[in-house]
C-alpha positions in Angstrom: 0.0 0.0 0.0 1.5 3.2 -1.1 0.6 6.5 1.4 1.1 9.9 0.3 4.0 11.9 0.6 4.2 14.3 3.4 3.5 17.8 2.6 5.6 19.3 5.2 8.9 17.0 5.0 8.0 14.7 1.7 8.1 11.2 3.4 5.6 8.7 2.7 7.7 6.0 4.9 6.6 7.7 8.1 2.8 8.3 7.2 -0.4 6.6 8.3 -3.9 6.7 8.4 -5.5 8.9 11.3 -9.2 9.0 10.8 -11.9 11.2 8.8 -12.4 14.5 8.7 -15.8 16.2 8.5 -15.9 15.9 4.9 -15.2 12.5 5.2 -11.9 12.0 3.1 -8.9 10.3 5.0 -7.1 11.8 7.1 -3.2 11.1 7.5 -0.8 11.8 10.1 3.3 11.7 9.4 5.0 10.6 12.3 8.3 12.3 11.4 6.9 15.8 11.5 4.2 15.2 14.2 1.5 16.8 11.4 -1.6 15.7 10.0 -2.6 16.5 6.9 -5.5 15.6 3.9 -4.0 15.1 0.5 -7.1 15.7 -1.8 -9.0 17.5 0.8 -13.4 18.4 -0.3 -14.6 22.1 -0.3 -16.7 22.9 2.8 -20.1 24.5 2.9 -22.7 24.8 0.2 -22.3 25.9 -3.5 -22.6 29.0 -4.5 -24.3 28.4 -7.7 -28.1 28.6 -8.2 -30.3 25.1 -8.2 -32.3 25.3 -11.4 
């Protein structure tokens, strides 16, 4: 299983999986760096654009 690459220090070797966040997408945590992070995070709220 291949786990994204760290934004903060770009290692993958020291990531795993941490939960969901409120948009429920993964959530990973690096264990070098101590920071958690979403790769391809989902906008919040509503959007803008009219219903038809």
């Amino acid at each position: 299983m291949s786990h994204p690459n760290c934004p903060t220090c770009q290692h993958n070797h020291y990531v795993i999986k941490a939960g969901l966040n409120r948009s429920r997408t993964q959530r990973y945590r690096c264990q070098d760096c101590a920071r958690y992070f979403t790769p391809q995070p989902k906008p919040l709220g509503y959007d803008p654009r009219p219903v038809s």
